[in-house]
mmCIF file as gemmi writes it, N, C-alpha and C atoms, coordinates in Angstrom:
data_model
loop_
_atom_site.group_PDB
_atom_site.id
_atom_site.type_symbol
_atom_site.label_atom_id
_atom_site.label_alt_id
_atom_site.label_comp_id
_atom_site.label_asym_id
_atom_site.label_entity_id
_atom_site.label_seq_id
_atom_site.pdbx_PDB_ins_code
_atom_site.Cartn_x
_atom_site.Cartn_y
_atom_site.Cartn_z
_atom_site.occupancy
_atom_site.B_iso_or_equiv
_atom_site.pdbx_formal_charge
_atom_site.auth_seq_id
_atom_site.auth_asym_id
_atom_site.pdbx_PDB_model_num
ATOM 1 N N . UNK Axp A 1 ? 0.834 -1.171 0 1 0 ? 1 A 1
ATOM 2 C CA . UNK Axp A 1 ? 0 0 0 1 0 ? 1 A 1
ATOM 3 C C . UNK Axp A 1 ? 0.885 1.243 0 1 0 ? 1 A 1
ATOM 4 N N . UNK Axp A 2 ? 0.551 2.066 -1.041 1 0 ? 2 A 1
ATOM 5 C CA . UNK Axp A 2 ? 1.518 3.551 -1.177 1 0 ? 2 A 1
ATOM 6 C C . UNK Axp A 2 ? 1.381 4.419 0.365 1 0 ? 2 A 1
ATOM 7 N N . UNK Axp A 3 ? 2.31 5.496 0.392 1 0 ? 3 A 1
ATOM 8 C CA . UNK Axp A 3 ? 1.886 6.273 0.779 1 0 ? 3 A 1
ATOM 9 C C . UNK Axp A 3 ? 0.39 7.237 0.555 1 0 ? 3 A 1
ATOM 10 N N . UNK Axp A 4 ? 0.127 8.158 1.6 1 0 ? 4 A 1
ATOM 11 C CA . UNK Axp A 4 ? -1.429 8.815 1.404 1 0 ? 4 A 1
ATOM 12 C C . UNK Axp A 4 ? -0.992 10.092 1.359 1 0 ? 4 A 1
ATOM 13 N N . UNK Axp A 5 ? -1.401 10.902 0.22 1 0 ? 5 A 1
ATOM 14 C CA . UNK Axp A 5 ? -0.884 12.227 -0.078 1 0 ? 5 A 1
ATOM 15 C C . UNK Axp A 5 ? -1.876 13.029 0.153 1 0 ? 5 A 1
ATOM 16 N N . UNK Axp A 6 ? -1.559 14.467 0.428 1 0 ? 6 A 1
ATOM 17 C CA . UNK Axp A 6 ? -2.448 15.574 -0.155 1 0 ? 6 A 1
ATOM 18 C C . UNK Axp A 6 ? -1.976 16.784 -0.539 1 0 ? 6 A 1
ATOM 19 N N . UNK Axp A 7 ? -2.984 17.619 -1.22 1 0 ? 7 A 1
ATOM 20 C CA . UNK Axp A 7 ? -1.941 18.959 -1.657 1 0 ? 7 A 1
ATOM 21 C C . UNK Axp A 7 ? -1.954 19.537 -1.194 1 0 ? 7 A 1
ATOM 22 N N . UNK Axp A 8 ? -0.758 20.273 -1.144 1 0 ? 8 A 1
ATOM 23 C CA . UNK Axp A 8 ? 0.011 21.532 -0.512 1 0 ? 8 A 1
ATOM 24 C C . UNK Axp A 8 ? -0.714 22.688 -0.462 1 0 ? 8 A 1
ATOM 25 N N . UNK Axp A 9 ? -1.377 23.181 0.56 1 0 ? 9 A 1
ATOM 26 C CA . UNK Axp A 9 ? -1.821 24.18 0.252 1 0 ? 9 A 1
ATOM 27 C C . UNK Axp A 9 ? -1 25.686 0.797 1 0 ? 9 A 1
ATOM 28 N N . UNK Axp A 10 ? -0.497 26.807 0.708 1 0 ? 10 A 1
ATOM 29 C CA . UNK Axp A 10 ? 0.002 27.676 1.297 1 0 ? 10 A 1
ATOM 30 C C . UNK Axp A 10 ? -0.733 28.365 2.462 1 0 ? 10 A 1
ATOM 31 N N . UNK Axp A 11 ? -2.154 28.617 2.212 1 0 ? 11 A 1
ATOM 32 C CA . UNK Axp A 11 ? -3.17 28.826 2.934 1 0 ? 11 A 1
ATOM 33 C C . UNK Axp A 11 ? -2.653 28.392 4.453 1 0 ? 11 A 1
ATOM 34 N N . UNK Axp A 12 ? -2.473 26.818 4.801 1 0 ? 12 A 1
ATOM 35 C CA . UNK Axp A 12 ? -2.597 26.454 5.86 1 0 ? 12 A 1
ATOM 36 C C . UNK Axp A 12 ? -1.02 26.936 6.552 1 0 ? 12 A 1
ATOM 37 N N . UNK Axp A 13 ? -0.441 27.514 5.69 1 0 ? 13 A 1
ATOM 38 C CA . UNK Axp A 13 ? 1.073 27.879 6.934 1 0 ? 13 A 1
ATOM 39 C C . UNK Axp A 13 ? 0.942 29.525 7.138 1 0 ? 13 A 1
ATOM 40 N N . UNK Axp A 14 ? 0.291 30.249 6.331 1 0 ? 14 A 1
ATOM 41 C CA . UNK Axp A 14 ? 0.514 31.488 6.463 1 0 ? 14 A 1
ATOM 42 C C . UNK Axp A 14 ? -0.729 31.706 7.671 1 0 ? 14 A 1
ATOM 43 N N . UNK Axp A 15 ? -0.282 32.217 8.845 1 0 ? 15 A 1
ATOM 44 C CA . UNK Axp A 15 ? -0.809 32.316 10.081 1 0 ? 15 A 1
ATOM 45 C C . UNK Axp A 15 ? -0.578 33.384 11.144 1 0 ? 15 A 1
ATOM 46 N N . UNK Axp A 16 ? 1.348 33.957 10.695 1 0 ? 16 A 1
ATOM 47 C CA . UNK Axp A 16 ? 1.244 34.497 11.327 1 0 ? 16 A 1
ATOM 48 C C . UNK Axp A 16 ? 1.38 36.614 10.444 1 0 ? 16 A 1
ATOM 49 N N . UNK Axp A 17 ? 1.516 37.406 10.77 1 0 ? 17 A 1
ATOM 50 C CA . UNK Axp A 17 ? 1.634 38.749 9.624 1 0 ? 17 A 1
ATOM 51 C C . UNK Axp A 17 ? 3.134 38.879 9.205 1 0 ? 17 A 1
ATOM 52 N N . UNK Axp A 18 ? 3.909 38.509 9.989 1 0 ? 18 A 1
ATOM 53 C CA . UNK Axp A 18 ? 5.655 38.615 9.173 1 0 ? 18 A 1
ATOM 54 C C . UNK Axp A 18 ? 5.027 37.079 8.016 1 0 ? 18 A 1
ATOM 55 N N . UNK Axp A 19 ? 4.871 35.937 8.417 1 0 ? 19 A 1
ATOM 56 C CA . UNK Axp A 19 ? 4.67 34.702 7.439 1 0 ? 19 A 1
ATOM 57 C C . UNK Axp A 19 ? 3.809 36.017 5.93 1 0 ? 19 A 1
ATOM 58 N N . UNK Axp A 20 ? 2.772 36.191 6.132 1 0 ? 20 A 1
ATOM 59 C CA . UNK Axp A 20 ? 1.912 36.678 5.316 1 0 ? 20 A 1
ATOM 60 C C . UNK Axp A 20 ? 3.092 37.906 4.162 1 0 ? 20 A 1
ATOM 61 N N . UNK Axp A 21 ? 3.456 38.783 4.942 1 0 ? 21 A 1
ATOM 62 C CA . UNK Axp A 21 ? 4.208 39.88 4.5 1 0 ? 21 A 1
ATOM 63 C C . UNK Axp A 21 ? 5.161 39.148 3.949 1 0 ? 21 A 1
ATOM 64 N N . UNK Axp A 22 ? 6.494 38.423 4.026 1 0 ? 22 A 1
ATOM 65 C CA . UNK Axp A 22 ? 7.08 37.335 3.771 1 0 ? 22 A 1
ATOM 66 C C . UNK Axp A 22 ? 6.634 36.878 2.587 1 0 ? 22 A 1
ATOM 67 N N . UNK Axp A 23 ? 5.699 36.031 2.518 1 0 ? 23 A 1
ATOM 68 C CA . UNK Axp A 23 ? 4.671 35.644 1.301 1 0 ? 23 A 1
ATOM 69 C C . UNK Axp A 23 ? 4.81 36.429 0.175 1 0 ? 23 A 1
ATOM 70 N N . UNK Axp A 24 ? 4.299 37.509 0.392 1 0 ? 24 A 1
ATOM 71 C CA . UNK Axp A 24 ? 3.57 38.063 -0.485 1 0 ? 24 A 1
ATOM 72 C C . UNK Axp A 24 ? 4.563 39.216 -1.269 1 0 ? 24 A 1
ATOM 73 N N . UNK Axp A 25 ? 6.069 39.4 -0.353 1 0 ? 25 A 1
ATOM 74 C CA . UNK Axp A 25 ? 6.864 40.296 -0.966 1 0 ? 25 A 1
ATOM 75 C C . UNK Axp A 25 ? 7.957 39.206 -1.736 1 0 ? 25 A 1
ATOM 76 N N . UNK Axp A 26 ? 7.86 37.967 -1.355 1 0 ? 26 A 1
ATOM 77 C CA . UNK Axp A 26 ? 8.929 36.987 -2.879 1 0 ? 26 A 1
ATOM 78 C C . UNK Axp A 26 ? 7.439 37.053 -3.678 1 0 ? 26 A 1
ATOM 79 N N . UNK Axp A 27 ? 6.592 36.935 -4.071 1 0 ? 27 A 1
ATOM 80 C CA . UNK Axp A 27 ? 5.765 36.95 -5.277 1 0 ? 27 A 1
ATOM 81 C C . UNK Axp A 27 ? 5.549 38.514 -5.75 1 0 ? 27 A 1
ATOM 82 N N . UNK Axp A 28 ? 5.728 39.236 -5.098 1 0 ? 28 A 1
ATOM 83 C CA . UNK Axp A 28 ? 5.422 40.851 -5.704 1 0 ? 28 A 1
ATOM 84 C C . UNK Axp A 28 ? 7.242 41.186 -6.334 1 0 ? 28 A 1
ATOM 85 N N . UNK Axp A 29 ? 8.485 40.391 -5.733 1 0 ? 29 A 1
ATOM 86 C CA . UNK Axp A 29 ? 9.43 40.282 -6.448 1 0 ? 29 A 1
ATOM 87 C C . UNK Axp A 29 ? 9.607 39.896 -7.737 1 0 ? 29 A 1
ATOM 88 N N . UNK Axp A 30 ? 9.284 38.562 -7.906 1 0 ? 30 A 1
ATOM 89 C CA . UNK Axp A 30 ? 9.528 37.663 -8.387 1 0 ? 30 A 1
ATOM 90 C C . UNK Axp A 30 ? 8.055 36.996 -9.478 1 0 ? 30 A 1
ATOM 91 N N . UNK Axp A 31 ? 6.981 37.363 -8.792 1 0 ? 31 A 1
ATOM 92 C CA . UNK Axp A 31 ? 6.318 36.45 -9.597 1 0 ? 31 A 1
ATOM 93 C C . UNK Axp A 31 ? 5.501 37.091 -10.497 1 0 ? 31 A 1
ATOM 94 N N . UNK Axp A 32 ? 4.599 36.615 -11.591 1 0 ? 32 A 1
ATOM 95 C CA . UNK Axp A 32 ? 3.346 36.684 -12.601 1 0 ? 32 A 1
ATOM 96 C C . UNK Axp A 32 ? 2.651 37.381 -12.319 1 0 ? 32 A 1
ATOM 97 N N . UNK Axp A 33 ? 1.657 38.417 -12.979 1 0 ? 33 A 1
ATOM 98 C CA . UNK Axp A 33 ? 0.537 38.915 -12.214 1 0 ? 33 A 1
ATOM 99 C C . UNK Axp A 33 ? -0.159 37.639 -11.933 1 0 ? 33 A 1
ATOM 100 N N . UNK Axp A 34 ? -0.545 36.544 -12.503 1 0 ? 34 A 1
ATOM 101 C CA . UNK Axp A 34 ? -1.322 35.447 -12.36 1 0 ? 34 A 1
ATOM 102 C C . UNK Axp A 34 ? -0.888 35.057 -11.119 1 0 ? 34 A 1
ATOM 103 N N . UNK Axp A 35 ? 0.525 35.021 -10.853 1 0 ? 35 A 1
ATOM 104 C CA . UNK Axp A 35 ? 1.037 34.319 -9.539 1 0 ? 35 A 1
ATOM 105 C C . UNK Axp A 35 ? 0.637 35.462 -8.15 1 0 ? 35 A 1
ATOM 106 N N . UNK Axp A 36 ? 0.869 36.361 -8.762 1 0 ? 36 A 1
ATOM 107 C CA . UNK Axp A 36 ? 0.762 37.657 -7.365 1 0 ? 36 A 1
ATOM 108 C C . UNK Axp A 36 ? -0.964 37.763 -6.814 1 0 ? 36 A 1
ATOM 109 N N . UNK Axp A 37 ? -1.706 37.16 -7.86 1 0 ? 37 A 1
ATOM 110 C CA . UNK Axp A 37 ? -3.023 37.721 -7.606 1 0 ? 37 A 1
ATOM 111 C C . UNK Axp A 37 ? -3.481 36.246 -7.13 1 0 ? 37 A 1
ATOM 112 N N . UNK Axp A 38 ? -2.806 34.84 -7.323 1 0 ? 38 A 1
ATOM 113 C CA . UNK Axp A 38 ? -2.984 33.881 -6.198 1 0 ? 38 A 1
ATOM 114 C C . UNK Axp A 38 ? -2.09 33.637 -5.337 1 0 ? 38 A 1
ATOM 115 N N . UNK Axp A 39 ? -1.355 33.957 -5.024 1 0 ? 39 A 1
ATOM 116 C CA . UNK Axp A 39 ? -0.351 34.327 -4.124 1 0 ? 39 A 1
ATOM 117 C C . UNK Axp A 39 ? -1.561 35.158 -2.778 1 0 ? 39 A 1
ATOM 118 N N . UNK Axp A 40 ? -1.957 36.411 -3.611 1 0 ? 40 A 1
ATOM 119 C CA . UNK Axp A 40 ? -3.046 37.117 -2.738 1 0 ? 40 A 1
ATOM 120 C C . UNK Axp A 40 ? -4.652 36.222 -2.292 1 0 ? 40 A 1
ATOM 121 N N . UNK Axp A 41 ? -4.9 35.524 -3.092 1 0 ? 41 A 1
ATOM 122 C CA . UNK Axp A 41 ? -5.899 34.566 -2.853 1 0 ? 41 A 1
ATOM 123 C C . UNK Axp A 41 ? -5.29 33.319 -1.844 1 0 ? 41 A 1
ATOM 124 N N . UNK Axp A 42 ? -4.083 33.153 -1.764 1 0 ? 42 A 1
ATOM 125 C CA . UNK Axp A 42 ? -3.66 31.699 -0.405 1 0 ? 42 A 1
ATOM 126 C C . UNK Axp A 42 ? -4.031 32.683 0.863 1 0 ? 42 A 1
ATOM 127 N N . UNK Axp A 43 ? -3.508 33.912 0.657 1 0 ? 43 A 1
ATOM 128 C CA . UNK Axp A 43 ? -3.303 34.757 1.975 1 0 ? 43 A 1
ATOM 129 C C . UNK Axp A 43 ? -5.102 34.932 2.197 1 0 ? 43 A 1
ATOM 130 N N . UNK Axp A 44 ? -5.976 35.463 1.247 1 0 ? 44 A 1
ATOM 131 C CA . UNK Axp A 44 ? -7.186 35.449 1.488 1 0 ? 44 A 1
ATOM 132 C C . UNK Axp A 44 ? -7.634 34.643 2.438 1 0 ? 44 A 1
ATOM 133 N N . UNK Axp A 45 ? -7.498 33.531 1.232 1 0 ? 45 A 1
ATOM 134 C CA . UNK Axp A 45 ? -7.431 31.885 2.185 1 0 ? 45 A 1
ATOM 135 C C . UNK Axp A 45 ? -7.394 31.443 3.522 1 0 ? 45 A 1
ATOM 136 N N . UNK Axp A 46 ? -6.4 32.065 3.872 1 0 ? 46 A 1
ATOM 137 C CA . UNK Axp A 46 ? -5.633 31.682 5.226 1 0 ? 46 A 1
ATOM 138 C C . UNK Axp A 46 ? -6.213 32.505 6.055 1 0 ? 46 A 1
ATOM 139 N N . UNK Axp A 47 ? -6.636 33.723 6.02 1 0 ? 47 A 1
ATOM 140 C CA . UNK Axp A 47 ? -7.984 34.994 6.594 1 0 ? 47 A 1
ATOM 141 C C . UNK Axp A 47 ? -9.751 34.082 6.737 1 0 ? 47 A 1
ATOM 142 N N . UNK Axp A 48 ? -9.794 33.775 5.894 1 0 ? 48 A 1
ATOM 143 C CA . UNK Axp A 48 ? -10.916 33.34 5.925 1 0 ? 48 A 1
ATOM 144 C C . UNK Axp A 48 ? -11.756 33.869 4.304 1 0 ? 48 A 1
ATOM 145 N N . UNK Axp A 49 ? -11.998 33.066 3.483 1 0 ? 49 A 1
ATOM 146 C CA . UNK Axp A 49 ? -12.781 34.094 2.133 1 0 ? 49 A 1
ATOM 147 C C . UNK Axp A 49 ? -14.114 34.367 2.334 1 0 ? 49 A 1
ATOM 148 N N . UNK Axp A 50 ? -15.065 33.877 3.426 1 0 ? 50 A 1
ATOM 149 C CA . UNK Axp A 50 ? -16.106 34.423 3.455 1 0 ? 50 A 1
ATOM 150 C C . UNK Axp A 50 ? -16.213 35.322 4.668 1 0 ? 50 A 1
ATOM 151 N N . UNK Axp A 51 ? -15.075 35.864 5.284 1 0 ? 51 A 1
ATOM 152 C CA . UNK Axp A 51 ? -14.808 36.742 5.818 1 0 ? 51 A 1
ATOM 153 C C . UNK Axp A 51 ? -14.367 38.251 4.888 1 0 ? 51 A 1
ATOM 154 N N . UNK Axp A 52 ? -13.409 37.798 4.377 1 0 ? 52 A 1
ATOM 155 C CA . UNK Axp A 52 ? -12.218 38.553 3.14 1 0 ? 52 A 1
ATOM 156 C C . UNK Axp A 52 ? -13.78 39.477 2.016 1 0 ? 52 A 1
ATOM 157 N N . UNK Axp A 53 ? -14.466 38.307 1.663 1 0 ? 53 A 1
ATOM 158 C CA . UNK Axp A 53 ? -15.992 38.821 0.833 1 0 ? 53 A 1
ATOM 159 C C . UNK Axp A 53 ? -16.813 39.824 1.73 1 0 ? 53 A 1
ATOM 160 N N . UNK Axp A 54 ? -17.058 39.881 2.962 1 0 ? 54 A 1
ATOM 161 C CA . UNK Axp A 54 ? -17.904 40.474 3.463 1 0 ? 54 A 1
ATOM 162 C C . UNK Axp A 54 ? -16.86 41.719 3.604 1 0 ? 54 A 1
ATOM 163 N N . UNK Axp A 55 ? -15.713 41.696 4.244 1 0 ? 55 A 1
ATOM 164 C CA . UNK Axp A 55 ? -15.118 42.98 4.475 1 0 ? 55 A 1
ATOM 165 C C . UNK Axp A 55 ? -14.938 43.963 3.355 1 0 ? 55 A 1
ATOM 166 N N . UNK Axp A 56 ? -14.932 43.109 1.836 1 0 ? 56 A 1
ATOM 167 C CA . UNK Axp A 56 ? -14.678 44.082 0.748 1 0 ? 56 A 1
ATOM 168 C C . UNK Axp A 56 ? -16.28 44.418 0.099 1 0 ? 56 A 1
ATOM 169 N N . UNK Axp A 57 ? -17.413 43.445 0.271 1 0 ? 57 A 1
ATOM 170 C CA . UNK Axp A 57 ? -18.503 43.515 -0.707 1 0 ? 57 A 1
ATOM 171 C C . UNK Axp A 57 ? -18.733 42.623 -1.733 1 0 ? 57 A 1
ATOM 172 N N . UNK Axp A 58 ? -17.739 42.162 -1.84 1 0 ? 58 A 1
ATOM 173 C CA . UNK Axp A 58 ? -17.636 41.199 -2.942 1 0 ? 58 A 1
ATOM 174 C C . UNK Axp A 58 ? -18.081 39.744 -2.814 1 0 ? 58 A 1
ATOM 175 N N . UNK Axp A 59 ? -17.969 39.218 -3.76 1 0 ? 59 A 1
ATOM 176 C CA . UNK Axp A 59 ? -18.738 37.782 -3.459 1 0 ? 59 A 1
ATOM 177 C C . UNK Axp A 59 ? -17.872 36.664 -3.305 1 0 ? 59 A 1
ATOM 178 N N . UNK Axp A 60 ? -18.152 35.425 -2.874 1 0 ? 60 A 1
ATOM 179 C CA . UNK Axp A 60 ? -17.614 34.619 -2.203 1 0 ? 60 A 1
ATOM 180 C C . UNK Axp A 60 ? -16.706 34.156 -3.47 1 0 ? 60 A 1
ATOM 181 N N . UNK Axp A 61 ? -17.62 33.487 -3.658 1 0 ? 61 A 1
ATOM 182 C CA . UNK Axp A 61 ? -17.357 33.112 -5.565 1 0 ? 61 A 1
ATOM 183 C C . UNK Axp A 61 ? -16.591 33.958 -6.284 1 0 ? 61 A 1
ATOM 184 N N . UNK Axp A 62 ? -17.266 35.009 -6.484 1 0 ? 62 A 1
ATOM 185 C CA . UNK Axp A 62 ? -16.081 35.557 -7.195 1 0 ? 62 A 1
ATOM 186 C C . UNK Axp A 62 ? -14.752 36.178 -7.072 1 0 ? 62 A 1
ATOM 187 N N . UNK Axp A 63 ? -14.213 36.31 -5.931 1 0 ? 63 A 1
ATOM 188 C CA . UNK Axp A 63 ? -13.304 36.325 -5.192 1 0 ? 63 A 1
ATOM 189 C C . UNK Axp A 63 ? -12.054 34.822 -5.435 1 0 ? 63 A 1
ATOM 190 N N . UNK Axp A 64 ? -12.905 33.732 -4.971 1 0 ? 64 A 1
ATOM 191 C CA . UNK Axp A 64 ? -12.469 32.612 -5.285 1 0 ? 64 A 1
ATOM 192 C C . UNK Axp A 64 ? -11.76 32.627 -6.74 1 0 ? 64 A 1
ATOM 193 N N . UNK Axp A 65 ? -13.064 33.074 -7.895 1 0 ? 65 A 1
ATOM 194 C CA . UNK Axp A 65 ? -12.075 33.119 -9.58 1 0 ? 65 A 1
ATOM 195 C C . UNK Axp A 65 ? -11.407 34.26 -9.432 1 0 ? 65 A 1
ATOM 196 N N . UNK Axp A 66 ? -11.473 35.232 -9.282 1 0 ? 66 A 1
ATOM 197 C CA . UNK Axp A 66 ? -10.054 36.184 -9.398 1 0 ? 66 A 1
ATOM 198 C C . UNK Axp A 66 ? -9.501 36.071 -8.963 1 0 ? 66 A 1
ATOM 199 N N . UNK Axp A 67 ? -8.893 35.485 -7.587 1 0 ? 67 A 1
ATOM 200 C CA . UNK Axp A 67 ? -7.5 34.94 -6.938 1 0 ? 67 A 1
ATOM 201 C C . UNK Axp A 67 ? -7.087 33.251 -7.459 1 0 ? 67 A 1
ATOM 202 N N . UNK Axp A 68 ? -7.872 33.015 -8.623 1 0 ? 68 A 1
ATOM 203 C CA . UNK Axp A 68 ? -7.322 31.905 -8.669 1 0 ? 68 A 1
ATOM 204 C C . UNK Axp A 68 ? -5.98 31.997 -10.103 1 0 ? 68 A 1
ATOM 205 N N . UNK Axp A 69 ? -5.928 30.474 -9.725 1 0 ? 69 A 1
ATOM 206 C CA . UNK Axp A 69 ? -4.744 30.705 -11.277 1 0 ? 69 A 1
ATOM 207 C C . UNK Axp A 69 ? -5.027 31.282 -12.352 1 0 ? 69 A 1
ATOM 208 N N . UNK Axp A 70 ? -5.994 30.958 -12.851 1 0 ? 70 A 1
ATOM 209 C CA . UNK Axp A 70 ? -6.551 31.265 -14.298 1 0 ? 70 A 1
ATOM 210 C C . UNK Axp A 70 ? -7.081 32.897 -13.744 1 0 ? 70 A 1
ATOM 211 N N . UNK Axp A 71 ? -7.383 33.607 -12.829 1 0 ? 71 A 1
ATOM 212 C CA . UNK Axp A 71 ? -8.243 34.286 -12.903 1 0 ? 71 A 1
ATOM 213 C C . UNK Axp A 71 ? -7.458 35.81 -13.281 1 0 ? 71 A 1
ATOM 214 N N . UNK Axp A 72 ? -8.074 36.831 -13.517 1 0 ? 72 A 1
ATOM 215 C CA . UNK Axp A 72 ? -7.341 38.151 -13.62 1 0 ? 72 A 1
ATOM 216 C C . UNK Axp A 72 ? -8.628 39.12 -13.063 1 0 ? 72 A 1
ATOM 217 N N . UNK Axp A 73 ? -7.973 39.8 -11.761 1 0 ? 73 A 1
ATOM 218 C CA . UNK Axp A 73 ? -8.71 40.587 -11.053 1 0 ? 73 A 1
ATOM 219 C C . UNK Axp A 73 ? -8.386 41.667 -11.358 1 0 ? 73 A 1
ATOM 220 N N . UNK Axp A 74 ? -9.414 42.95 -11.468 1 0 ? 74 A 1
ATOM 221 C CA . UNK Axp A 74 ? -8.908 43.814 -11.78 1 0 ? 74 A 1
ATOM 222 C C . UNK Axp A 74 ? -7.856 44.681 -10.403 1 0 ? 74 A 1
ATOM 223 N N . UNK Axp A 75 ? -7.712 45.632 -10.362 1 0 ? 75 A 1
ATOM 224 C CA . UNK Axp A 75 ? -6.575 46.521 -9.599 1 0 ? 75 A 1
ATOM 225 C C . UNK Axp A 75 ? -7.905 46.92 -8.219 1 0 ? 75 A 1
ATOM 226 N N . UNK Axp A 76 ? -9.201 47.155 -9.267 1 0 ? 76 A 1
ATOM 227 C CA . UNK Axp A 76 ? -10.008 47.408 -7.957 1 0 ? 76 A 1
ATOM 228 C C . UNK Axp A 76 ? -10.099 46.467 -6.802 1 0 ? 76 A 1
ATOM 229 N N . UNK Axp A 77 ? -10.193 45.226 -7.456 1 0 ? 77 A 1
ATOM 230 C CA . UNK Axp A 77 ? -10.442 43.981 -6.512 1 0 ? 77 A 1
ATOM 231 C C . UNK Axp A 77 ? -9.354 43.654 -5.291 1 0 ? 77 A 1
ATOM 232 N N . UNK Axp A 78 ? -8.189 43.956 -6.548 1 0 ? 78 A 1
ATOM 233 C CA . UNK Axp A 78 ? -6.876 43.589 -5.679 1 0 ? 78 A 1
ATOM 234 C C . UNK Axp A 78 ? -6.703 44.501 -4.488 1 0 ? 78 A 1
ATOM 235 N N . UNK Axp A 79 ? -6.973 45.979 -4.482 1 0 ? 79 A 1
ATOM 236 C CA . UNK Axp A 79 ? -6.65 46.485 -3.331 1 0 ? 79 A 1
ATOM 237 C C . UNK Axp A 79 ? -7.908 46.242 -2.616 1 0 ? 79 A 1
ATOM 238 N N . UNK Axp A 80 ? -9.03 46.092 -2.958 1 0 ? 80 A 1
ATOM 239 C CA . UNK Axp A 80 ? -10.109 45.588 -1.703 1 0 ? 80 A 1
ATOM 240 C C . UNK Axp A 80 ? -9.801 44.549 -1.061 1 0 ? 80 A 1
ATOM 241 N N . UNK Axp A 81 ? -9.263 43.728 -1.228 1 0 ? 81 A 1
ATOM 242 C CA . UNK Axp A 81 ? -8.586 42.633 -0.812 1 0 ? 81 A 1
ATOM 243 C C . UNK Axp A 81 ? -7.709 42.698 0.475 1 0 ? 81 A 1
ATOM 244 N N . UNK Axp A 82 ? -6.542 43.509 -0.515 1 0 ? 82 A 1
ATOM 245 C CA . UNK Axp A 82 ? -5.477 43.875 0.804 1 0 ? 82 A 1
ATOM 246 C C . UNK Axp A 82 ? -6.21 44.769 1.827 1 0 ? 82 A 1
ATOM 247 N N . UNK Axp A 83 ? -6.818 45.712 1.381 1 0 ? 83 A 1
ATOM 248 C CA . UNK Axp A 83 ? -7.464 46.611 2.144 1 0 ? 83 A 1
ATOM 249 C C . UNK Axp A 83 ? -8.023 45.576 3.356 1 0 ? 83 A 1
ATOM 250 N N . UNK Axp A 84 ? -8.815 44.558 3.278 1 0 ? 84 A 1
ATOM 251 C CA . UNK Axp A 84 ? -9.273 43.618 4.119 1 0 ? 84 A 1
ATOM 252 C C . UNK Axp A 84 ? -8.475 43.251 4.752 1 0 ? 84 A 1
ATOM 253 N N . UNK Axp A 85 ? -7.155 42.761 3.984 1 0 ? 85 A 1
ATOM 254 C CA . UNK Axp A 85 ? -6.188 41.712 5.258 1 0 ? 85 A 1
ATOM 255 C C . UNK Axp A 85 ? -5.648 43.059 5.777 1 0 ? 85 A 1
ATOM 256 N N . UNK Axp A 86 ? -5.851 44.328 5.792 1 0 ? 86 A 1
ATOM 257 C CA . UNK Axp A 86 ? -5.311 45.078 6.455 1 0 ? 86 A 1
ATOM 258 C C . UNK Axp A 86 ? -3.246 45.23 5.676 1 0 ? 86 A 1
ATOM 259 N N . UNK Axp A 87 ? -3.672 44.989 4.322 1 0 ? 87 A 1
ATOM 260 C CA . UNK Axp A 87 ? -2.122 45.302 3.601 1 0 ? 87 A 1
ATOM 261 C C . UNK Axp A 87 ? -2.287 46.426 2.701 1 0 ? 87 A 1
ATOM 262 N N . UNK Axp A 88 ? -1.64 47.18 1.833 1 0 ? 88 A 1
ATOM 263 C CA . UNK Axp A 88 ? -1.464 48.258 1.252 1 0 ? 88 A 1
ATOM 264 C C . UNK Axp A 88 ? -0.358 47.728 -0.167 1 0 ? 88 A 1
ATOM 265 N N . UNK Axp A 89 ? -0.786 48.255 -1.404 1 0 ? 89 A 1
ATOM 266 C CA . UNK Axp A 89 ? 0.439 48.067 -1.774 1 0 ? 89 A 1
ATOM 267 C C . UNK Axp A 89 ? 1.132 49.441 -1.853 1 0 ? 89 A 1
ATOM 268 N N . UNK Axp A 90 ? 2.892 49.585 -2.305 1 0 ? 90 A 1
ATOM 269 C CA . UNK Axp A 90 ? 3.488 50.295 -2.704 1 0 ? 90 A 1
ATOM 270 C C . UNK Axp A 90 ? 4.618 49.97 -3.286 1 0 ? 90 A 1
ATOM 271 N N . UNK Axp A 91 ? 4.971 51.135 -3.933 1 0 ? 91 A 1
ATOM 272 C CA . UNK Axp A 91 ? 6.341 51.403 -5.059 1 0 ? 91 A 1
ATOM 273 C C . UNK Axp A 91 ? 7.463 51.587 -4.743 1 0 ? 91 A 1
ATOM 274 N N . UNK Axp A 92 ? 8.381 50.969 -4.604 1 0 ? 92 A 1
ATOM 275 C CA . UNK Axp A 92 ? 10.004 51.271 -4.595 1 0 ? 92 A 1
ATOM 276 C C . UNK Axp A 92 ? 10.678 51.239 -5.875 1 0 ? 92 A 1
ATOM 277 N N . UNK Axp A 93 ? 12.072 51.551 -5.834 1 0 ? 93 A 1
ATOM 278 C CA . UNK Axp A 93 ? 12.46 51.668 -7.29 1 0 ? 93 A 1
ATOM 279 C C . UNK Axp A 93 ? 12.971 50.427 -6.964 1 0 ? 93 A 1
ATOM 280 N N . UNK Axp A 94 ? 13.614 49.573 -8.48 1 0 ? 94 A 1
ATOM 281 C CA . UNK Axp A 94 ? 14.077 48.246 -8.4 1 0 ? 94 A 1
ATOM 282 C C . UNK Axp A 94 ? 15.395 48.533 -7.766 1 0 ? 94 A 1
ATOM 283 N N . UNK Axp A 95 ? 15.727 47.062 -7.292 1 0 ? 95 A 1
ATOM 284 C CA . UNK Axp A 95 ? 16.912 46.823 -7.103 1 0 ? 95 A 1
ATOM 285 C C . UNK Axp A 95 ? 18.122 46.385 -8.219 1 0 ? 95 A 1
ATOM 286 N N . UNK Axp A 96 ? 19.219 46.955 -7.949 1 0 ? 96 A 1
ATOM 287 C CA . UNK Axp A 96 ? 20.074 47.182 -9.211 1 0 ? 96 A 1
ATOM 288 C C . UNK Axp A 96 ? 20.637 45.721 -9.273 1 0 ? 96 A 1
């Protein structure tokens, strides 16, 4: 008999606000808008999304498809979002 697997979810480690911040500044480095905007959906995740929906207005569901892989949220969504987990974004110049 194999081993018993399951998938990885990020959701379940990000718990504490350095973990979250951490998170979310290697994907605002480094990653996709596709990746940054589920990157922002694990952290949702890990908040609660039918919490995350009520604090912005938005719907459960649709929250769910714009933080997902495939999904593309607009800029409004994205800062209602952070606005909820209580994050902000901002601009620095790159690193050389």
């Amino acid at each position: 008999m194999g081993a018993k697997t399951t998938p990885f979810d990020p959701a379940d480690y990000l718990s504490s606000e350095a973990d979250i911040a951490d998170y979310l500044k290697i994907w605002m480095e480094d990653g996709t808008p596709q990746e940054i905007a589920r990157a922002i959906g694990d952290v949702a995740r890990s908040k609660g999304m039918s919490e995350i929906a009520r604090k912005t207005g938005l719907g459960r569901q649709a929250l769910y498809n714009a933080l997902s892989e495939n999904g593309n949220p607009t800029l409004e969504t994205l800062t209602a979002v952070l606005d909820a987990l209580g994050l902000q974004l901002s601009v620095q110049p790159k690193a050389a």
